[in-house]
VOGU-3710 file (C-alpha; in Angstrom, 3 decimals, decimal comma):
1> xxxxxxxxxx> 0,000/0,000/0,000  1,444/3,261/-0,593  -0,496/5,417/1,570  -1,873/3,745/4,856  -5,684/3,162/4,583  -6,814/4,359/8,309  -9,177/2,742/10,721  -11,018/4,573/13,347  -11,967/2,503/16,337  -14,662/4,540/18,474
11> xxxxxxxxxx> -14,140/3,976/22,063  -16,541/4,938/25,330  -16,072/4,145/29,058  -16,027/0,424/30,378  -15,218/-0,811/26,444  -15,056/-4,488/25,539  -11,277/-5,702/25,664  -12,085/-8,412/23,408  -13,750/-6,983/20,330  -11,533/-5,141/18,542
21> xxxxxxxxxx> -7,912/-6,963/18,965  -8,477/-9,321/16,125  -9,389/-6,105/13,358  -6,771/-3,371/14,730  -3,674/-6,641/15,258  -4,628/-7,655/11,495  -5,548/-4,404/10,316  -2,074/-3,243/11,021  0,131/-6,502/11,042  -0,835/-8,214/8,265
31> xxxxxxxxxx> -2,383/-5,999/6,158  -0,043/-2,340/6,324  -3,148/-0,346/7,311  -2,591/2,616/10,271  -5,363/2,391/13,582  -6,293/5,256/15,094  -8,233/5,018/18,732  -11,379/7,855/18,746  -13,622/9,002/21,994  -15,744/11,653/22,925
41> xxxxxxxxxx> -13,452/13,212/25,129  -9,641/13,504/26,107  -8,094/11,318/28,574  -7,774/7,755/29,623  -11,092/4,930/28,700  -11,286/1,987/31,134  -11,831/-1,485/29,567  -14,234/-3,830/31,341  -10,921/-5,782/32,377  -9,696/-2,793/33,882
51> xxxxxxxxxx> -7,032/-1,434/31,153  -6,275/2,060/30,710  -6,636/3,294/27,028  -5,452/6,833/25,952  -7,598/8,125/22,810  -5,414/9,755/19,730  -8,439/11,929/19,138  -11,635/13,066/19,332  -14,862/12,316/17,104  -15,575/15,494/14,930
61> xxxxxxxxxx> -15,659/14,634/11,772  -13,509/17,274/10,571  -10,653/16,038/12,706  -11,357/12,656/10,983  -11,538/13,326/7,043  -8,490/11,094/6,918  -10,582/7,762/8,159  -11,454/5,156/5,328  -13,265/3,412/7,984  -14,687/3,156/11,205
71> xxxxxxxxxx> -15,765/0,613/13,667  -17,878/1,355/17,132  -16,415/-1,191/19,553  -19,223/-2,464/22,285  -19,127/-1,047/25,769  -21,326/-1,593/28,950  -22,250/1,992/28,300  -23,746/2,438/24,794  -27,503/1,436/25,994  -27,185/4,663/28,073
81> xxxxxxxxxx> -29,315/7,858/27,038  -25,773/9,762/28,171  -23,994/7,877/25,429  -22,422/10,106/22,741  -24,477/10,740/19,672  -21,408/9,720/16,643  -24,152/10,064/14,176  -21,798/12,920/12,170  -18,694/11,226/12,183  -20,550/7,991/11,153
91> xxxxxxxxxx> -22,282/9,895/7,831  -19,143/11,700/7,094  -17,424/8,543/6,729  -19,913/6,479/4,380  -20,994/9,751/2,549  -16,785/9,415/1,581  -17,361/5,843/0,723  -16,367/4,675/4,116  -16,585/1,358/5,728  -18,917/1,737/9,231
101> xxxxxxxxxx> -18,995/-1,473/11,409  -20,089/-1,772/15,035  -19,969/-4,956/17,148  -22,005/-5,755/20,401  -23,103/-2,408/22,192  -21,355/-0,275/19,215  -24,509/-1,324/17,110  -27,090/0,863/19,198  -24,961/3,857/17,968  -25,553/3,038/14,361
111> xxxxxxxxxx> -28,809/2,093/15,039  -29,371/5,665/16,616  -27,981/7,121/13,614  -30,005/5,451/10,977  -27,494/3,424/9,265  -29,020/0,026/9,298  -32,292/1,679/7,257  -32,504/-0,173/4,340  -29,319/-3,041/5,492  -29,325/-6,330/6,717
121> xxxxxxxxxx> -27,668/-6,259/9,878  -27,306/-7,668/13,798  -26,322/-7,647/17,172  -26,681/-9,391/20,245  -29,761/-11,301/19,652  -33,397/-10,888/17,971  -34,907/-7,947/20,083  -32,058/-6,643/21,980  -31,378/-3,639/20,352  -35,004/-2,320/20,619
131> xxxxxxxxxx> -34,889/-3,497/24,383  -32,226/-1,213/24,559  -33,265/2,110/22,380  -36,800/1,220/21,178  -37,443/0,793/17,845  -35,303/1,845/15,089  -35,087/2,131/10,943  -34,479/-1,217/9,550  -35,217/-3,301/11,907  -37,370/-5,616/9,977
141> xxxxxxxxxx> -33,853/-6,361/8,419  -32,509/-7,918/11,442  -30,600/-10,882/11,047  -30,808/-13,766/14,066  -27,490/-15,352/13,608  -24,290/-15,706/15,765  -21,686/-14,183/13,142  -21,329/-10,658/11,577  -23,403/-9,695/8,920  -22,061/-7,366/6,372
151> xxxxxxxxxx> -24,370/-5,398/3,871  -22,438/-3,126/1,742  -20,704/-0,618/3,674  -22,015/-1,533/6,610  -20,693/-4,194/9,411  -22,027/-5,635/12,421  -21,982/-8,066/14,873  -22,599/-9,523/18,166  -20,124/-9,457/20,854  -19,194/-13,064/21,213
161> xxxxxxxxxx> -18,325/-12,632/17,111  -14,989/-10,776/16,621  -13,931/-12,964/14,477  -15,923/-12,350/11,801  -16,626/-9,218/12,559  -12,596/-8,606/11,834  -12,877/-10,831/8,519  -16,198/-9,066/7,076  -15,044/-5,484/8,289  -11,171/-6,466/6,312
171> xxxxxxxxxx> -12,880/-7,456/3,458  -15,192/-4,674/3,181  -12,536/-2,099/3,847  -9,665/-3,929/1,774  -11,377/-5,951/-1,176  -8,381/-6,572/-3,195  -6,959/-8,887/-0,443  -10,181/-10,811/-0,106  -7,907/-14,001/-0,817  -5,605/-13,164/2,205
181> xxxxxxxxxx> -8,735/-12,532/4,343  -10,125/-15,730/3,665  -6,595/-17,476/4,446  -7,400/-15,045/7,531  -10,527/-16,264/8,187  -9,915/-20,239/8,315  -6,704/-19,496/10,627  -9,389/-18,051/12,988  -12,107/-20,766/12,435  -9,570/-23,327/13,045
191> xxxxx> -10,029/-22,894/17,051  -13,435/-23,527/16,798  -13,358/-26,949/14,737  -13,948/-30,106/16,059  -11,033/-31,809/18,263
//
């Protein structure tokens, strides 16, 4: 790659350690891209396992025009009415032909802003992300099933997926390597196979 395609990984207080390692480790290892860590304000994040995380920046969109993608990682504190609205940054990135993905709590902030109108998507189970916000545009298109679902520029997926949701975010944001992804993809599966 001769200029580094950038990822923006949205993180809020009490974030899930184990959502985004498998994306922003590949992203950067194996495939030459450059990971940037967004939140809504300056300072240190706590993870739900108790690690300290120090944002590079915030999320106005006009300190972002550089990200080719973004991806809202869960948190124990997205259901919350307090939670930051990232609708802006969210549209400025897929109205640039972005790549938006959000896995476990991060889909109730795409759901907020209207992204999944009109795209199959998921989260954390049939009903869960009205339980959370109420009801939302597109969900009719929900999809009950337990990996991430990917509908053009759009990602998502429950927490207990980061697997796939790393594979089907790479692929949407780096098509040309879809055969490395796939090589990626059955290196990861390979855990989960039958003894």
């Amino acid at each position: 790659m001769d200029q580094k395609k950038t990822i923006g990984l949205v993180f809020i207080d009490a974030f899930a350690d184990w959502e985004f390692g498998l994306l922003s480790g590949s992203a950067v290892e194996w495939f030459g891209a450059r990971v940037v860590a967004l939140a809504p304000a300056a300072g240190p994040l706590r993870s739900i396992g108790g690690l300290h995380l120090v944002p590079d920046r915030g999320l106005d969109p006009l300190d972002n025009t550089d990200l080719d993608a973004v991806a809202v990682i869960g948190a124990n504190t997205w259901p919350s009415e307090d939670a930051p609205d990232i609708a802006p940054l969210l549209h400025s990135v897929l109205s640039r032909g972005g790549i938006v993905g959000g896995i476990c709590g991060g889909t109730l902030a795409l759901a907020r802003a209207g992204v999944f109108e009109g795209r199959r998507h998921t989260s954390n189970g049939a009903g869960w992300i009205q339980s959370q916000i109420g009801d939302y545009a597109g969900s009719s298109l929900y999809q009950d099933v337990p990996h991430a679902v990917r509908d053009a520029h759009i990602v998502s997926a429950a927490g207990s997926a980061p697997g796939t949701f790393a594979t089907e975010f790479l692929e949407a944001f780096l098509p040309e390597q879809a055969g490395q992804i796939a090589g990626m993809r059955s290196f990861i599966a390979r855990e989960y196979q039958a003894a």
